[in-house]
C-alpha positions in Angstrom: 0.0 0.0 0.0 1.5 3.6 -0.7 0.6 7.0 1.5 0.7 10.2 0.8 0.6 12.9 3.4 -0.5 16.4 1.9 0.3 19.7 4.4 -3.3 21.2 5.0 -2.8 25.5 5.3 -6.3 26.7 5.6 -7.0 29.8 4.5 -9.7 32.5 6.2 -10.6 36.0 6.2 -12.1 37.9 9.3 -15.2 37.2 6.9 -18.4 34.8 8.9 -18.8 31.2 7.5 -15.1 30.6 8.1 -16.3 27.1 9.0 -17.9 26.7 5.8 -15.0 28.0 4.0 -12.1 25.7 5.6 -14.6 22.6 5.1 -14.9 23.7 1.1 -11.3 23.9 1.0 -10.4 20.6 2.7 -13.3 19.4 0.4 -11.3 20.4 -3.0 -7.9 19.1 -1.8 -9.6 15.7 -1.3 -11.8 15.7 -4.3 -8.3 16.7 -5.9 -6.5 13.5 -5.1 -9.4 11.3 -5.4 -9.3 11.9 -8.7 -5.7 10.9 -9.0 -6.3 7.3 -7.7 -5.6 8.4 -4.1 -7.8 7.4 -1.1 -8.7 10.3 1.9 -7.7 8.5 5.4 -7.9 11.1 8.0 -6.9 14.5 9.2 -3.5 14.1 11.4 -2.3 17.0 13.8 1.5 17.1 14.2 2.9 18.1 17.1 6.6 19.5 16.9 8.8 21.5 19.2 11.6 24.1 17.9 14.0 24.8 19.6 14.8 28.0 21.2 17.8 30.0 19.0 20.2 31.7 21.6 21.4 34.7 19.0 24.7 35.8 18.7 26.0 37.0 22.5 22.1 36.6 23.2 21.2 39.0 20.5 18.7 38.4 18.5 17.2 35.6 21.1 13.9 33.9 20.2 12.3 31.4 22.9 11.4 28.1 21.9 7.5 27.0 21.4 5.6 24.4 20.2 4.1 24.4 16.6 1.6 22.4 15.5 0.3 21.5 11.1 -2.4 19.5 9.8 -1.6 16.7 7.4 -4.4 15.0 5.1 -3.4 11.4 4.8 -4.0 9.2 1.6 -3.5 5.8 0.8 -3.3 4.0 -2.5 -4.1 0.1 -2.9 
């Protein structure tokens, strides 16, 4: 079986129906690779930490935090 993990970026406005509009877009990407052959699986969250970046003689310093991306998972028989 193959997998294909696709970043998910949704885009809103400070518009109403933002809902609406991240479901539409979700919506297209999977239509998208469906239509390739490829099979939706599920929505994953992915947690990652980076690390904090000490700057040059503590310059420049930026703390460390926690980021988070959506990935839309695929699979192919």
């Amino acid at each position: 079986m193959e997998y294909k993990v696709v970043p998910f970026y949704p885009i809103i406005t400070r518009e109403k129906d933002n809902s609406k509009k991240i479901a539409k877009q979700l919506e297209d990407i999977i239509e998208n690779y469906s239509n390739q052959g490829w099979q939706y699986v599920r929505l994953e969250s992915v947690e990652t930490y980076l690390f904090p970046d000490a700057g040059c003689f503590g310059f420049g310093a930026k703390p460390g935090y926690t980021a988070y991306r959506k990935m839309i998972v695929f699979s192919k028989a």
